[in-house]
Predicted model as a PDB file, atoms N, CA, C, CB and O in Angstrom, pLDDT in the B-factor column:
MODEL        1                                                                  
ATOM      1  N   UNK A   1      99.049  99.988 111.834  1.00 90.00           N  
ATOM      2  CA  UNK A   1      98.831  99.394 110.508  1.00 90.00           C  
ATOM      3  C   UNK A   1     100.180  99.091 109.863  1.00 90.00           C  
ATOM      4  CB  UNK A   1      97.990 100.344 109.598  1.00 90.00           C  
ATOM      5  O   UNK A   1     101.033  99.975 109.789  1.00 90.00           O  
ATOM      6  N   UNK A   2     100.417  97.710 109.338  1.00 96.00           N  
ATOM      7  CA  UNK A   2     101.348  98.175 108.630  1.00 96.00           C  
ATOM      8  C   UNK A   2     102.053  98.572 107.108  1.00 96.00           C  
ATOM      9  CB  UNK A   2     101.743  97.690 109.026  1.00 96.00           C  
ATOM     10  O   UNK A   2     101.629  98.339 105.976  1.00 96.00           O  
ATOM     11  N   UNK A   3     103.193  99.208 107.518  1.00 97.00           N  
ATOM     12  CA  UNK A   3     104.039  99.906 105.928  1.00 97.00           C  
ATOM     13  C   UNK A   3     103.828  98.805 104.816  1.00 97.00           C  
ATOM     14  CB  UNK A   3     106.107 100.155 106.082  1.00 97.00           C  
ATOM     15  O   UNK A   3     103.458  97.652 105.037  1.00 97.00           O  
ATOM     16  N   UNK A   4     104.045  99.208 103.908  1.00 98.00           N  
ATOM     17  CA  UNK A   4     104.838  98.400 102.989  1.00 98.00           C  
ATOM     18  C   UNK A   4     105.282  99.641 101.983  1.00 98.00           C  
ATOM     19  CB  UNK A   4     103.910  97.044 102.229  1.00 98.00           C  
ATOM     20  O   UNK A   4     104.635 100.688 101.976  1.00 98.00           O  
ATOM     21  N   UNK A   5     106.381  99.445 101.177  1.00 98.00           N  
ATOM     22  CA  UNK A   5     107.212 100.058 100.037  1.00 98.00           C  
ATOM     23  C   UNK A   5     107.295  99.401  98.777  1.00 98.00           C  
ATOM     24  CB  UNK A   5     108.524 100.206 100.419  1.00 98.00           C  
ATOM     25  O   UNK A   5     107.846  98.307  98.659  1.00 98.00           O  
ATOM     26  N   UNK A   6     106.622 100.197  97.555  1.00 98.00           N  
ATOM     27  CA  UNK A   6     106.932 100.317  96.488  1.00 98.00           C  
ATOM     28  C   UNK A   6     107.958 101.149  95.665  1.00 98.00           C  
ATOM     29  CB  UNK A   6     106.095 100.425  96.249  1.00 98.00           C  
ATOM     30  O   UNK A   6     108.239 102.256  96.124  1.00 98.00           O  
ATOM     31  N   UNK A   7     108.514 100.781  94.581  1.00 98.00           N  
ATOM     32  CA  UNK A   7     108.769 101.053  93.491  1.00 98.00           C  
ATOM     33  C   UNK A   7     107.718 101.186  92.374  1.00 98.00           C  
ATOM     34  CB  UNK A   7     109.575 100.304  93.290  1.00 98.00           C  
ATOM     35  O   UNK A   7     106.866 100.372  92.017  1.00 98.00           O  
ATOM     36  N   UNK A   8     107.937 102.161  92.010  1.00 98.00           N  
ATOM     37  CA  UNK A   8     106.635 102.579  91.101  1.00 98.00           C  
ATOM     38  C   UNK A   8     107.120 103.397  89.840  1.00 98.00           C  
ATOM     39  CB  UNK A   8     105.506 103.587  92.005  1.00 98.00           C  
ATOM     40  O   UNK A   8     107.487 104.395  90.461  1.00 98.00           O  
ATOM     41  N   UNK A   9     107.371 103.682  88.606  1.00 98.00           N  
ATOM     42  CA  UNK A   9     108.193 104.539  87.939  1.00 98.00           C  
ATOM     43  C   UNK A   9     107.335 105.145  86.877  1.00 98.00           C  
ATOM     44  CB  UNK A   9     109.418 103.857  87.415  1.00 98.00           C  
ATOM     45  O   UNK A   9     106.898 104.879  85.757  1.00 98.00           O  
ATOM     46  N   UNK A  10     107.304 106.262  87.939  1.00 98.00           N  
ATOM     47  CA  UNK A  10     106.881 107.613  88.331  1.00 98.00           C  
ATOM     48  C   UNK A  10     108.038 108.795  87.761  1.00 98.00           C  
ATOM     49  CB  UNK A  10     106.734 107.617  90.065  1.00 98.00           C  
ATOM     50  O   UNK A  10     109.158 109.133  88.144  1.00 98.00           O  
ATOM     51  N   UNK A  11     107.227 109.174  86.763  1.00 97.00           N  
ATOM     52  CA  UNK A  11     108.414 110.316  85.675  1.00 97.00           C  
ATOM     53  C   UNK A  11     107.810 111.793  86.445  1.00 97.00           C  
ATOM     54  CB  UNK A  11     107.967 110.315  83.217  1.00 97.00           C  
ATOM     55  O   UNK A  11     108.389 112.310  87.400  1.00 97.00           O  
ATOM     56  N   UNK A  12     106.599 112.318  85.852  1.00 97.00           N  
ATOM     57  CA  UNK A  12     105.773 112.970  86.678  1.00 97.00           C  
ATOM     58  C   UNK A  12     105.113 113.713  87.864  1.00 97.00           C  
ATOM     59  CB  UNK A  12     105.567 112.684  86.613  1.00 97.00           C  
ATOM     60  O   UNK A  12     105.460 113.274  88.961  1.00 97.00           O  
ATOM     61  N   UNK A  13     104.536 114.391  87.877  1.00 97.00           N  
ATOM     62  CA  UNK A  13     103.438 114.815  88.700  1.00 97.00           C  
ATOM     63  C   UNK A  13     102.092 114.091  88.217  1.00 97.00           C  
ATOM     64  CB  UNK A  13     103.314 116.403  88.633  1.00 97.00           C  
ATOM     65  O   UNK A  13     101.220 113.675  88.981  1.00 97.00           O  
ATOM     66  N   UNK A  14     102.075 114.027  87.059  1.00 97.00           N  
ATOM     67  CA  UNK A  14     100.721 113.163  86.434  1.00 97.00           C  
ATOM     68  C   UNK A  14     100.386 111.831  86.750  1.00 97.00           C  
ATOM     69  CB  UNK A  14     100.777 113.022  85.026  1.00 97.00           C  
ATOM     70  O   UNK A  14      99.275 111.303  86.805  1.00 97.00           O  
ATOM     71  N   UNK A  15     101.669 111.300  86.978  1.00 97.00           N  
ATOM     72  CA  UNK A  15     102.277 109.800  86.836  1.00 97.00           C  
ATOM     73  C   UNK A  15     101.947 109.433  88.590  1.00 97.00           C  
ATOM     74  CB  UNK A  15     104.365 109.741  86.225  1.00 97.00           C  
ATOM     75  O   UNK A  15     101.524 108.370  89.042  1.00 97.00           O  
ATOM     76  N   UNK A  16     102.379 110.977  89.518  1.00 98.00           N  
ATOM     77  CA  UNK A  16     101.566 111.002  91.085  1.00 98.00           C  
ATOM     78  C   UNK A  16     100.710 110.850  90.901  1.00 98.00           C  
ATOM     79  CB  UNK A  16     101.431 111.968  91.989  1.00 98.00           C  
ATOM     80  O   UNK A  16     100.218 110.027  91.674  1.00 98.00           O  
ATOM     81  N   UNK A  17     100.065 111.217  90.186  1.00 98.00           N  
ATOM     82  CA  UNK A  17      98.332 112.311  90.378  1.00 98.00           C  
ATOM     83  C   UNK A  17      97.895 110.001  90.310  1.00 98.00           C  
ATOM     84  CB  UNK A  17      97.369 114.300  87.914  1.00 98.00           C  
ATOM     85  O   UNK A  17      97.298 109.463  91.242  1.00 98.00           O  
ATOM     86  N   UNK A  18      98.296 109.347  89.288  1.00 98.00           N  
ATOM     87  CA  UNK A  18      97.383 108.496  88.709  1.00 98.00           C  
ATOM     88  C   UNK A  18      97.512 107.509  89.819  1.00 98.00           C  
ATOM     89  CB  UNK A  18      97.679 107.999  87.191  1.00 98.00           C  
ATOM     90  O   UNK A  18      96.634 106.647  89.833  1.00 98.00           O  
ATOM     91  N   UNK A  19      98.566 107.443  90.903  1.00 98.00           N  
ATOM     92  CA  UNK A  19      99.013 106.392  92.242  1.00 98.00           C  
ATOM     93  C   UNK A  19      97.820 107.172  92.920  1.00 98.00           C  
ATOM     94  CB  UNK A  19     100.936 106.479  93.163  1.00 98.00           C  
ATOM     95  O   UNK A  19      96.821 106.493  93.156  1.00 98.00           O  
ATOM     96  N   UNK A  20      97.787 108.594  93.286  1.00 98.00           N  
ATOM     97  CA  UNK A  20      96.679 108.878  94.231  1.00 98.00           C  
ATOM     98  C   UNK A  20      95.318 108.585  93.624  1.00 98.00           C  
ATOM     99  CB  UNK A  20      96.725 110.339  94.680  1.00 98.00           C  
ATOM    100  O   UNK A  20      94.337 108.509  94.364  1.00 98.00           O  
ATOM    101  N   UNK A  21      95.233 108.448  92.558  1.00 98.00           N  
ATOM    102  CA  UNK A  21      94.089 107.907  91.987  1.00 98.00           C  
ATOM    103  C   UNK A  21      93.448 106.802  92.207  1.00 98.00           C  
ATOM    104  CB  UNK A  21      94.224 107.838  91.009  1.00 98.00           C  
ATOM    105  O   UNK A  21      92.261 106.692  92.517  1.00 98.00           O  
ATOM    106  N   UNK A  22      94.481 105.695  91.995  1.00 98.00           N  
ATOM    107  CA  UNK A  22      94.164 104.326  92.267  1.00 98.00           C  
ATOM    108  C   UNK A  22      93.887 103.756  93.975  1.00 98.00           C  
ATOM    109  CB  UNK A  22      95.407 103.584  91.613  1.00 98.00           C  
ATOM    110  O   UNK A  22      92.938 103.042  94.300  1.00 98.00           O  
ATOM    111  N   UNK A  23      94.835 104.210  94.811  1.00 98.00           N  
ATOM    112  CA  UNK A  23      94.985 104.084  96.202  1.00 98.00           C  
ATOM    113  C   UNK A  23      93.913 104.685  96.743  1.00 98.00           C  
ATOM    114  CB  UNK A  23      96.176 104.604  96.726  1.00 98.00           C  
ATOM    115  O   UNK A  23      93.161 103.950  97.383  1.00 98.00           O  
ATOM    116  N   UNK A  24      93.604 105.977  96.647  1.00 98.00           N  
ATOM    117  CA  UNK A  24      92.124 106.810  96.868  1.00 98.00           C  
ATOM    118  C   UNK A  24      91.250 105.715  96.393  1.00 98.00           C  
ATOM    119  CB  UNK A  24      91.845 108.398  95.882  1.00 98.00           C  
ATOM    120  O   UNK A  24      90.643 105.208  97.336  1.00 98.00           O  
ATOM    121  N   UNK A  25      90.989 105.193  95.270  1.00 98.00           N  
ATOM    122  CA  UNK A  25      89.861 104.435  95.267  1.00 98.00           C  
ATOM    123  C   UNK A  25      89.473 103.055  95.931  1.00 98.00           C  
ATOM    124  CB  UNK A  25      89.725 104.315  94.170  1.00 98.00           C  
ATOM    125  O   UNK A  25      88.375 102.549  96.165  1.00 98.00           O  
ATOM    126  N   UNK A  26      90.589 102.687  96.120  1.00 98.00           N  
ATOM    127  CA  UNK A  26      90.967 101.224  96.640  1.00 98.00           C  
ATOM    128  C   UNK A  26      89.995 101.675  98.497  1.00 98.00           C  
ATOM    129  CB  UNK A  26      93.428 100.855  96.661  1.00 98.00           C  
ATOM    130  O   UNK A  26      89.004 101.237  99.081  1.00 98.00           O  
ATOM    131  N   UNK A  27      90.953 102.659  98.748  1.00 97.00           N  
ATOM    132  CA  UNK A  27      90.230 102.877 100.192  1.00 97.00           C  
ATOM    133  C   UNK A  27      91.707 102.090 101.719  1.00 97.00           C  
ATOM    134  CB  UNK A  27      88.164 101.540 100.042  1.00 97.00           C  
ATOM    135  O   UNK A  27      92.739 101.423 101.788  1.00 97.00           O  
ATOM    136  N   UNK A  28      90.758 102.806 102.546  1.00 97.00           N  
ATOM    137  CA  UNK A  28      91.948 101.981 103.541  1.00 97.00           C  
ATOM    138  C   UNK A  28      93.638 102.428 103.623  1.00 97.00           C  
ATOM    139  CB  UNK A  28      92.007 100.347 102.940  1.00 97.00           C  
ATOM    140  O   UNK A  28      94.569 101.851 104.185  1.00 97.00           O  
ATOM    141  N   UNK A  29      93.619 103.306 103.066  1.00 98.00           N  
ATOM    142  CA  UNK A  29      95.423 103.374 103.073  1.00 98.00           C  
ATOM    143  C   UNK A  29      95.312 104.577 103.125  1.00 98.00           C  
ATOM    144  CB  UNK A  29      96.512 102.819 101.779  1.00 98.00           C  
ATOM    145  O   UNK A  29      94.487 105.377 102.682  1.00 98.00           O  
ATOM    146  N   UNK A  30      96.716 104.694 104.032  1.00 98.00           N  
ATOM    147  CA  UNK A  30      97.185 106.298 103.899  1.00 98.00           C  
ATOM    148  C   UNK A  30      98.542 105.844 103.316  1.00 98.00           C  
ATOM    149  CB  UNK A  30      97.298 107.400 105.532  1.00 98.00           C  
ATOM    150  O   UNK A  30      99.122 104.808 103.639  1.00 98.00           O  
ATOM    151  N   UNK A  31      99.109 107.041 102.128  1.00 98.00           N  
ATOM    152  CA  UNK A  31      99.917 107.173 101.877  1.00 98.00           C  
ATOM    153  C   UNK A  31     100.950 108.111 101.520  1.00 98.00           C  
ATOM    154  CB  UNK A  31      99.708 106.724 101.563  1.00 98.00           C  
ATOM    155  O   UNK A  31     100.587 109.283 101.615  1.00 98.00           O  
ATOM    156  N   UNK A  32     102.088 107.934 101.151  1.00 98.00           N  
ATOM    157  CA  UNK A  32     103.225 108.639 100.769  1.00 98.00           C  
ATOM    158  C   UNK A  32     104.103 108.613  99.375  1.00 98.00           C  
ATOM    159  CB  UNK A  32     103.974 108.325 101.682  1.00 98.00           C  
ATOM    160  O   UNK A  32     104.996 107.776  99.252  1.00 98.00           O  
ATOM    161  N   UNK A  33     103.887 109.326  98.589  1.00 98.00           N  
ATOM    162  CA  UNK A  33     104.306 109.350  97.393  1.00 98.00           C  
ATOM    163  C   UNK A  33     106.078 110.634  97.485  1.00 98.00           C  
ATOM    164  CB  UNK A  33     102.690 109.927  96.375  1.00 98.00           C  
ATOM    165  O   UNK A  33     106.217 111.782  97.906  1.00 98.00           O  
ATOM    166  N   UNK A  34     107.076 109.621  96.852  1.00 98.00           N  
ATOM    167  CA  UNK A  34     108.212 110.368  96.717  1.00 98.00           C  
ATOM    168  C   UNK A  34     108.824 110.465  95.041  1.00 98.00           C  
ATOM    169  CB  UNK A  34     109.248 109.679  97.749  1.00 98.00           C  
ATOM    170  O   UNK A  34     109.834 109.863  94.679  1.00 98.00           O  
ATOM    171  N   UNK A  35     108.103 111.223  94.266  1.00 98.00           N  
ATOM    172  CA  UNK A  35     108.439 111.306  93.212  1.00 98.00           C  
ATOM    173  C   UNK A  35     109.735 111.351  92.782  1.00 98.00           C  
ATOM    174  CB  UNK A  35     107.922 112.041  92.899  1.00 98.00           C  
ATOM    175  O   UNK A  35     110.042 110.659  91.811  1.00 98.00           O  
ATOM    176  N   UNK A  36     110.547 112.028  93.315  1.00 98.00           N  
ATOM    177  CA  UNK A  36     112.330 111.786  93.246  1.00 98.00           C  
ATOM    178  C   UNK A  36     112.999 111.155  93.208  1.00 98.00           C  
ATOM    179  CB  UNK A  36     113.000 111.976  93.788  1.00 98.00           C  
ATOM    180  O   UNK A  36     113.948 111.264  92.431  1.00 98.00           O  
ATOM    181  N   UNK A  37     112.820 109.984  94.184  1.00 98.00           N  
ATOM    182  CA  UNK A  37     113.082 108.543  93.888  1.00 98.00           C  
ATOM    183  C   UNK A  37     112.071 107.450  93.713  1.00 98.00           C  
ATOM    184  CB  UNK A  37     113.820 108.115  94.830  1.00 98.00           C  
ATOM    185  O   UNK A  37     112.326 106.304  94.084  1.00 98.00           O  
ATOM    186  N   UNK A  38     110.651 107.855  93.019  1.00 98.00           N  
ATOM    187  CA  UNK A  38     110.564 106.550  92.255  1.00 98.00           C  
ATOM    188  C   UNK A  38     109.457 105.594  93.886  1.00 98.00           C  
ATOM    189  CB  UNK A  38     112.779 105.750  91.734  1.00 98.00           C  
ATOM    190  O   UNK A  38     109.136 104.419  93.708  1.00 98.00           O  
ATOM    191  N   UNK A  39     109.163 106.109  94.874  1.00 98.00           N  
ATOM    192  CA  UNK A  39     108.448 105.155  95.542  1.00 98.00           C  
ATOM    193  C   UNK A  39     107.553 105.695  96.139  1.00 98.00           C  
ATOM    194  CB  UNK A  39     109.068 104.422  96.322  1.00 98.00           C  
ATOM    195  O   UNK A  39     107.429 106.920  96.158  1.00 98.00           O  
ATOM    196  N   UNK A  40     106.717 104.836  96.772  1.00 98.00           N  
ATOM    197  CA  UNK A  40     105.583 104.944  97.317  1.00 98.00           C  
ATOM    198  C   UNK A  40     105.154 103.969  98.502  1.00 98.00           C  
ATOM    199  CB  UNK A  40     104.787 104.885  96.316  1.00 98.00           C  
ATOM    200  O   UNK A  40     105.022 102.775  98.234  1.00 98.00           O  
ATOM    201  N   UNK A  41     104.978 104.328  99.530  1.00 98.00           N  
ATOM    202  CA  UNK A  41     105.001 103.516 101.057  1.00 98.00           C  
ATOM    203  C   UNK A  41     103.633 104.350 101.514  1.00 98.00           C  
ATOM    204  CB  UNK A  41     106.712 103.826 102.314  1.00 98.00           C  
ATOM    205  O   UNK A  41     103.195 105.453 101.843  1.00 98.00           O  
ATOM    206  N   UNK A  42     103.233 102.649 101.220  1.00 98.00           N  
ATOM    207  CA  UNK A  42     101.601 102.683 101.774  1.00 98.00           C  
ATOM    208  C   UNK A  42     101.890 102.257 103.467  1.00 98.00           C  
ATOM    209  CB  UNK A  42     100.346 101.230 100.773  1.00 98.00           C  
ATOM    210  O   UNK A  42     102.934 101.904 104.014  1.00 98.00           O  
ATOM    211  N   UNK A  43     100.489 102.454 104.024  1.00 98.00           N  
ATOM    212  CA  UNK A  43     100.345 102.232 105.663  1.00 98.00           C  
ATOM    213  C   UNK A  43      98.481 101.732 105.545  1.00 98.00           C  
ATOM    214  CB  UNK A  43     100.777 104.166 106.857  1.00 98.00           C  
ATOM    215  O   UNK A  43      97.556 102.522 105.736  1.00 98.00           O  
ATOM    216  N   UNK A  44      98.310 100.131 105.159  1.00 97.00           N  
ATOM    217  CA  UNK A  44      97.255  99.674 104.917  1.00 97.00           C  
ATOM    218  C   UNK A  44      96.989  98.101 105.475  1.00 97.00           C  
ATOM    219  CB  UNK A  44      97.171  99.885 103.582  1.00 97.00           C  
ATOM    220  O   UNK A  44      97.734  97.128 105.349  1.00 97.00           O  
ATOM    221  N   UNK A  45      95.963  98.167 105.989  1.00 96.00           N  
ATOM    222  CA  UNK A  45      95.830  96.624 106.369  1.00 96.00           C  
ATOM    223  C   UNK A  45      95.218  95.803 104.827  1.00 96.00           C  
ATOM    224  CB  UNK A  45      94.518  96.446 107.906  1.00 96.00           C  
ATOM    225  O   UNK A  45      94.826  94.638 104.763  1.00 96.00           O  
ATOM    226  N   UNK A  46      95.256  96.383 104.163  1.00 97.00           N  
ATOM    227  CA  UNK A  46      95.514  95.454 102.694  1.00 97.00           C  
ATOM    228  C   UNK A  46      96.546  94.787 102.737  1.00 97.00           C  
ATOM    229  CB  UNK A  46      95.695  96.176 101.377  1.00 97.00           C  
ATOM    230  O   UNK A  46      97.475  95.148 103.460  1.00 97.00           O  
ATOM    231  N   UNK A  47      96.634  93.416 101.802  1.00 97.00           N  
ATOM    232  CA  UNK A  47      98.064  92.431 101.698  1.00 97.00           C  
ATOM    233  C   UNK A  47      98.605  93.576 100.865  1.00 97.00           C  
ATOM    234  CB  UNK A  47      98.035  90.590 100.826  1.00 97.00           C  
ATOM    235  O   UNK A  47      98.172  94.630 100.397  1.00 97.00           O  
ATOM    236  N   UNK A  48      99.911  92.801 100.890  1.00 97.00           N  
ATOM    237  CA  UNK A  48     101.168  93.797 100.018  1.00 97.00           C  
ATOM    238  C   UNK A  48     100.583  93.127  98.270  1.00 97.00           C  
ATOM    239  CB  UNK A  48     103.553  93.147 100.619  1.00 97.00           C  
ATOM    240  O   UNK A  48     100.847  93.861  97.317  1.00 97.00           O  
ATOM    241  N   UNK A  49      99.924  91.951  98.011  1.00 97.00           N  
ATOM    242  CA  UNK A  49      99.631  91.766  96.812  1.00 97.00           C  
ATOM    243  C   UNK A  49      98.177  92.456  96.101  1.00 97.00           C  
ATOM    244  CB  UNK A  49      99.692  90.395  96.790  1.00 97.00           C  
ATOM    245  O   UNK A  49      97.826  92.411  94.922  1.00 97.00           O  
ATOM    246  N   UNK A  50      97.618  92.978  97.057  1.00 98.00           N  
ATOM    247  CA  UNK A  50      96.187  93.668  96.968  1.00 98.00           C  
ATOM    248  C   UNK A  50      96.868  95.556  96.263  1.00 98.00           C  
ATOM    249  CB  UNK A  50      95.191  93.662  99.146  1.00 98.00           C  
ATOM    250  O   UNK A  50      96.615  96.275  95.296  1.00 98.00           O  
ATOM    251  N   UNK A  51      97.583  95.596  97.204  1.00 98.00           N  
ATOM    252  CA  UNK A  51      98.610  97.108  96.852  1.00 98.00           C  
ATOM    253  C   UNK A  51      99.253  96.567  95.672  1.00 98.00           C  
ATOM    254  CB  UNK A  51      99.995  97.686  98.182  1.00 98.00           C  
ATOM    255  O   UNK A  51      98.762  97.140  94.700  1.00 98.00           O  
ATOM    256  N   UNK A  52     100.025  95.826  95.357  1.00 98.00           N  
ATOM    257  CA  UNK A  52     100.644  95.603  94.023  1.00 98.00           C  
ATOM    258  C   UNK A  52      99.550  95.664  93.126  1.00 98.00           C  
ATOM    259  CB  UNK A  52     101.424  94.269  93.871  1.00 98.00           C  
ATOM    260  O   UNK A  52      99.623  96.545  92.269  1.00 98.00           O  
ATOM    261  N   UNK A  53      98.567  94.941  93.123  1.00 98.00           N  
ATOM    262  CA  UNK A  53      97.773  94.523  91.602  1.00 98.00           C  
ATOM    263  C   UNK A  53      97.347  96.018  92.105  1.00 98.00           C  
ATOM    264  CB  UNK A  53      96.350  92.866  91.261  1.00 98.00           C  
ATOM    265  O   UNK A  53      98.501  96.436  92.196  1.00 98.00           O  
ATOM    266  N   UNK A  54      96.665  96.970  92.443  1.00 98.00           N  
ATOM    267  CA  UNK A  54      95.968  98.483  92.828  1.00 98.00           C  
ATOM    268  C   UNK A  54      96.797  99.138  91.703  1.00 98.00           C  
ATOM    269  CB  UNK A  54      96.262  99.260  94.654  1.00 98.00           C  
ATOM    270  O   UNK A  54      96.399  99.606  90.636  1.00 98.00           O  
ATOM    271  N   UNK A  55      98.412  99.031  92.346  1.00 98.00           N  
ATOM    272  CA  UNK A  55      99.331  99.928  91.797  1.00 98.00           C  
ATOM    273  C   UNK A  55      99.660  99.549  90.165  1.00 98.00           C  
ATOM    274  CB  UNK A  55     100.650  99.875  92.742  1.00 98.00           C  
ATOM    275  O   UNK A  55     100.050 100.332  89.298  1.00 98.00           O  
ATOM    276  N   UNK A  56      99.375  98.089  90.032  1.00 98.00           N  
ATOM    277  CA  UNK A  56      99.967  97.981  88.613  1.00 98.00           C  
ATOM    278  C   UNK A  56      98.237  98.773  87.863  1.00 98.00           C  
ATOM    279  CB  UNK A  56     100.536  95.802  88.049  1.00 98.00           C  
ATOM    280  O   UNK A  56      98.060  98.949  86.658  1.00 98.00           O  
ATOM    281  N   UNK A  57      97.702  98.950  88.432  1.00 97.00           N  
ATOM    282  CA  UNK A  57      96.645  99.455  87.239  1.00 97.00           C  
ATOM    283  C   UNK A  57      96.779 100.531  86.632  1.00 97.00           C  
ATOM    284  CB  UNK A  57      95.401  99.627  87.592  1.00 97.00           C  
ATOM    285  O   UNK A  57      96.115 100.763  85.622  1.00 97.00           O  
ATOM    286  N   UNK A  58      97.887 101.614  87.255  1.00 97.00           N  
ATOM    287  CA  UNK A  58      98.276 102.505  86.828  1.00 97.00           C  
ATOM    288  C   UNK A  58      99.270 102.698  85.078  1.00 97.00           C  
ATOM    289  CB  UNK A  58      98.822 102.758  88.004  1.00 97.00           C  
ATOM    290  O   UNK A  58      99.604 103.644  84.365  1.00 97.00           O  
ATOM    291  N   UNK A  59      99.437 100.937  85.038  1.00 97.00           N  
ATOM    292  CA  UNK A  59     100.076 100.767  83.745  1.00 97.00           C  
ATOM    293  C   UNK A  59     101.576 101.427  84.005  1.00 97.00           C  
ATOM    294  CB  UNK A  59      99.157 101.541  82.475  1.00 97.00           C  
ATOM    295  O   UNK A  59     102.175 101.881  83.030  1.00 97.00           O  
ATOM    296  N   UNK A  60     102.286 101.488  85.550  1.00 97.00           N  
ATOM    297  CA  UNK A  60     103.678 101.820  85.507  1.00 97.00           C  
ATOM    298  C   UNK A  60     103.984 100.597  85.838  1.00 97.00           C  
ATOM    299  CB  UNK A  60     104.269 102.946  86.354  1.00 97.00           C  
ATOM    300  O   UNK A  60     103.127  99.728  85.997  1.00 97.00           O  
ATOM    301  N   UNK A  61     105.584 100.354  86.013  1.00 98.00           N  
ATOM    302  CA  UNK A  61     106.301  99.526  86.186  1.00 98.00           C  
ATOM    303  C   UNK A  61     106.203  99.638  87.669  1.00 98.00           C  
ATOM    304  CB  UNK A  61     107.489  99.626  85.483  1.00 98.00           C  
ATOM    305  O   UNK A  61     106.128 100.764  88.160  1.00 98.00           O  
ATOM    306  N   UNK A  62     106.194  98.522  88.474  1.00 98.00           N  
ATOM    307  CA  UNK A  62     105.834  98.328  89.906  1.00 98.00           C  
ATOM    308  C   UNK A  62     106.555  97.213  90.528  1.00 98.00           C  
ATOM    309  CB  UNK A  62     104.382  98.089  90.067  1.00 98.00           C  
ATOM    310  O   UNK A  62     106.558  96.071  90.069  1.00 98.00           O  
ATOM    311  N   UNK A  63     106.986  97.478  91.277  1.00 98.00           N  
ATOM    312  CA  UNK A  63     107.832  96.651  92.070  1.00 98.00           C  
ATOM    313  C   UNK A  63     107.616  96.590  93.575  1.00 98.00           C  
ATOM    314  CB  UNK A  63     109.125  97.055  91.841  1.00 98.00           C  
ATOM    315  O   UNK A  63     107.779  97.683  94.117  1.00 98.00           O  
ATOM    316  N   UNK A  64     107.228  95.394  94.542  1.00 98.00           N  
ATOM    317  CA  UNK A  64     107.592  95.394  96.038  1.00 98.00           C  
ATOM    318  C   UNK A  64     108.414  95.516  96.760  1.00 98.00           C  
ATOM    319  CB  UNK A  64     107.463  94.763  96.472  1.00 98.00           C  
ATOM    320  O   UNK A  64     108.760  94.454  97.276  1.00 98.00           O  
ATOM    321  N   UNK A  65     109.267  96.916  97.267  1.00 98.00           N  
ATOM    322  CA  UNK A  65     110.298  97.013  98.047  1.00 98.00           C  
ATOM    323  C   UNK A  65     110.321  96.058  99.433  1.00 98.00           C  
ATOM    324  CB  UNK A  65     110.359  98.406  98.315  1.00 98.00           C  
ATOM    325  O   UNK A  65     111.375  95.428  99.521  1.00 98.00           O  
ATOM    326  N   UNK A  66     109.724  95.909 100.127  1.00 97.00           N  
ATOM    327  CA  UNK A  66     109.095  95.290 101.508  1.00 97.00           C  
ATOM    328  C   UNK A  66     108.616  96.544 102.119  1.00 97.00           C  
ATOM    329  CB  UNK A  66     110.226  94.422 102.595  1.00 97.00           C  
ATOM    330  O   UNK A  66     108.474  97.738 101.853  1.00 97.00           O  
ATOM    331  N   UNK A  67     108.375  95.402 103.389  1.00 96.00           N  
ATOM    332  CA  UNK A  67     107.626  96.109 104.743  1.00 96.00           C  
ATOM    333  C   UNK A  67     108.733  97.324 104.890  1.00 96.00           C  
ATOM    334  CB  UNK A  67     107.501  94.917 106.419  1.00 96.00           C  
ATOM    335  O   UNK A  67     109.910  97.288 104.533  1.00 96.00           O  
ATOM    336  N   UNK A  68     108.131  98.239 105.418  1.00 87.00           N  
ATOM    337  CA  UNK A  68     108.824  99.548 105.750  1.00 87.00           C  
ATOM    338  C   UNK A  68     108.527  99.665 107.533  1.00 87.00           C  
ATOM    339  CB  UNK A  68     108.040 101.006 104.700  1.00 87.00           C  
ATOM    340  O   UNK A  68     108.957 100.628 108.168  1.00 87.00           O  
TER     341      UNK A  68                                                      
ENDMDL                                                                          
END                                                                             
């Protein structure tokens, strides 16, 4: 399947909790959340714009790093 990498800004554990929220519901992805620096690298046969609009629902600032 492949990666892709976000930027996501992620202060939190709460701010985690609300990415596993959204991605859990979406379905299809496994992922990796690195609160320390701020990203998140999905492994989904979703487009990388299906993961962006998912992630902006979280109401953080979101950005597409690329394919990982």
């Amino acid at each position: 399947m492949p990666k892709h990498e976000f930027s996501v800004d992620m202060t939190c554990q709460g701010c985690a909790d609300a990415v596993s929220r959204v991605l859990n519901k979406l379905g299809g992805v496994e992922f990796n959340i690195d609160l320390p620096n701020k990203k998140v690298c999905i492994e989904s046969e979703h487009s990388s714009d299906t993961l962006l609009a998912t992630l902006n629902k979280t109401g953080k600032a979101v950005s597409y790093i690329g394919p990982k």
